[in-house]
Residue frames relative to the residue before (quaternion, step in Angstrom):
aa qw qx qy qz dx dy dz
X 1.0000 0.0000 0.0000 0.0000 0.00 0.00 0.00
X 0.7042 -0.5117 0.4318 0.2363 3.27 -1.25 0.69
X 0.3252 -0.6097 0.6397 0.3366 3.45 -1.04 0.73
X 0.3025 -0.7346 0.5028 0.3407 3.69 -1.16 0.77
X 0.8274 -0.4521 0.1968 0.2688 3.91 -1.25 0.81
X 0.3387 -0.6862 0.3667 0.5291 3.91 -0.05 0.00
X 0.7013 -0.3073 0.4930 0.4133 3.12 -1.48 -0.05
X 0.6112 0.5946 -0.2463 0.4606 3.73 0.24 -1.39
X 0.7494 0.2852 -0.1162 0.5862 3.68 0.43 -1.20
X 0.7054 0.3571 -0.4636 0.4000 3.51 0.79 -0.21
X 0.4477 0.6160 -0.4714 0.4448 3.73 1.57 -0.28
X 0.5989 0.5361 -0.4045 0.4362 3.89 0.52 -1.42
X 0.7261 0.5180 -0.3445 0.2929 3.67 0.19 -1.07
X 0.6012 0.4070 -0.1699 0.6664 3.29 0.92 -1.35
X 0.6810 0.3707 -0.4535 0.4396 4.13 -0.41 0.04
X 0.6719 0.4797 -0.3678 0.4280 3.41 1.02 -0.96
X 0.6801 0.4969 -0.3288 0.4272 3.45 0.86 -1.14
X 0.6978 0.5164 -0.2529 0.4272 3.83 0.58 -0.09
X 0.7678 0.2001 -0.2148 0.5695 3.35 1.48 -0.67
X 0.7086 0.5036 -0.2969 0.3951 3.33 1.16 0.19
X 0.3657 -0.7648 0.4343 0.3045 3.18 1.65 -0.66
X 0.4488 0.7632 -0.4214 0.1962 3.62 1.63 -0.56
X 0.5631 -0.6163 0.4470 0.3214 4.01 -0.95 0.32
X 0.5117 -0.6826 0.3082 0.4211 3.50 -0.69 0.59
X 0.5967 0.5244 -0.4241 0.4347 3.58 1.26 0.23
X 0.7294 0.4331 -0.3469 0.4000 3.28 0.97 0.09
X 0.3886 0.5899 -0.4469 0.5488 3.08 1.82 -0.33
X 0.4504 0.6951 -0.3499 0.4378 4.13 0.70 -1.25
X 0.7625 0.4803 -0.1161 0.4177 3.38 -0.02 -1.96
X 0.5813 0.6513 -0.3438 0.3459 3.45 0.73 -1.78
X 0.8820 0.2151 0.0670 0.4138 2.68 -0.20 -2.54
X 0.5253 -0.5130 0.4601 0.4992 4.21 0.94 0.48
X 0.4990 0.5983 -0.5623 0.2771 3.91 0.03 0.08
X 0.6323 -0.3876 0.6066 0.2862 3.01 -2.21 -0.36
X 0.3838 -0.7303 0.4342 0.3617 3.28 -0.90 0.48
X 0.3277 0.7006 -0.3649 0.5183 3.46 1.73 0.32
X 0.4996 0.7233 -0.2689 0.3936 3.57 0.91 -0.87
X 0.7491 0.3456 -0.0487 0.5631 2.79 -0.19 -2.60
X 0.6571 0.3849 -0.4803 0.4352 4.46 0.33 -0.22
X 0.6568 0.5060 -0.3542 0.4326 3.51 0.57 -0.82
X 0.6090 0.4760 -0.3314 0.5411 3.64 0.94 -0.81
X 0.7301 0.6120 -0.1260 0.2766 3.41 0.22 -0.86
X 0.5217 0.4082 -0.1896 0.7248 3.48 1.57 -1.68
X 0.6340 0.5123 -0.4267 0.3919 3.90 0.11 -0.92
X 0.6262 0.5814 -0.2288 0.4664 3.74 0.45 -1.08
X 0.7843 0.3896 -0.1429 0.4612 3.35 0.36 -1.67
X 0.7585 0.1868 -0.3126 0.5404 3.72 0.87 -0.38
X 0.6059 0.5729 -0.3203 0.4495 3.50 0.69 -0.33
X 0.3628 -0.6901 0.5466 0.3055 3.55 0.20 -1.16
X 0.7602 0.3661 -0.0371 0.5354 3.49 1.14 -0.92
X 0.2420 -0.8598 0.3954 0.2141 3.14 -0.72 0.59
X 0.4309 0.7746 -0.4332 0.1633 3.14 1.69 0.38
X 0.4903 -0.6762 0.3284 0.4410 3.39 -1.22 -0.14
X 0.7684 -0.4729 0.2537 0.3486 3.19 -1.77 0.89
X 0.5457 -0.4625 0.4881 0.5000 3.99 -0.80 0.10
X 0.4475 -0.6105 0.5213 0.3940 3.72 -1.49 0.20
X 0.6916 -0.5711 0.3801 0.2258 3.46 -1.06 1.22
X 0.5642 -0.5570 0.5001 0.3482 3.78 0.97 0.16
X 0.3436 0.6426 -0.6273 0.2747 3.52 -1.72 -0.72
X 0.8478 -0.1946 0.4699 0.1506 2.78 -2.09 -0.31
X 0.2192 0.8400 -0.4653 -0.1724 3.21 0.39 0.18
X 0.7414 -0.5512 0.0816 0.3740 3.47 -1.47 0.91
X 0.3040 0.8204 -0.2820 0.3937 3.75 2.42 -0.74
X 0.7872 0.3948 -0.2177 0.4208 3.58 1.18 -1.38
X 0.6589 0.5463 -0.2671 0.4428 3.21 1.17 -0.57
X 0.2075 0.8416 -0.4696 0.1676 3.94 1.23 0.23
X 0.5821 -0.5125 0.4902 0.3979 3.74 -1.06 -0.03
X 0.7188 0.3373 -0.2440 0.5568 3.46 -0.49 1.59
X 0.6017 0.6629 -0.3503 0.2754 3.37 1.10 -0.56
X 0.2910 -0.6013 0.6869 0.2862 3.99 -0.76 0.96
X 0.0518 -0.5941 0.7935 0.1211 2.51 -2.36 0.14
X 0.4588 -0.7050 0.5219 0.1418 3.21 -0.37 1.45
X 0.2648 -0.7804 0.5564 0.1060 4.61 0.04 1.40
X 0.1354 -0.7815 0.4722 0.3846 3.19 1.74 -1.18
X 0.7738 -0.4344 0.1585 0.4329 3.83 -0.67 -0.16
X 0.1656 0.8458 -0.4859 0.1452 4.01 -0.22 0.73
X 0.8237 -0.2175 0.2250 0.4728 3.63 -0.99 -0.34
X 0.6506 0.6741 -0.0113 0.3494 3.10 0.85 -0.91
X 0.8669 0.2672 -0.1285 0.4008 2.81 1.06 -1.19
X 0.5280 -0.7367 0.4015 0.1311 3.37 -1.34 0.52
């Protein structure tokens, strides 16, 4: 997974769009991004206020999944 964008660059985006008026494909172009980017940056801002980034979603993390690692199926067809 992607590393998610700085803040800083996510401030430039949103300042530019407001004083520049510039399209999100040029905003895209501007700052090297996706034009996926400059929306995600954007919708985030516009409902959020902030442009920071969201907390990580939890899960599994990658620590559990080492070399050796059980996973506990618990009791099913399978088991014995």
């Amino acid at each position: 997974m992607p590393t998610p964008i700085s803040v800083d660059l996510r401030i430039r985006i949103v300042e530019a769009r407001v004083q520049d008026g510039q399209t999100y494909e040029q905003l895209a172009e501007r700052f090297h991004v996706g034009r996926a980017t400059v929306d995600r940056v954007l919708r985030l801002q516009r409902e959020t206020g902030s442009v920071e980034p969201k907390p990580h979603g939890g899960g599994v993390g990658a620590a559990d999944h080492g070399p050796g690692a059980r996973f506990d199926r618990g009791a099913g067809a399978g088991a014995a």
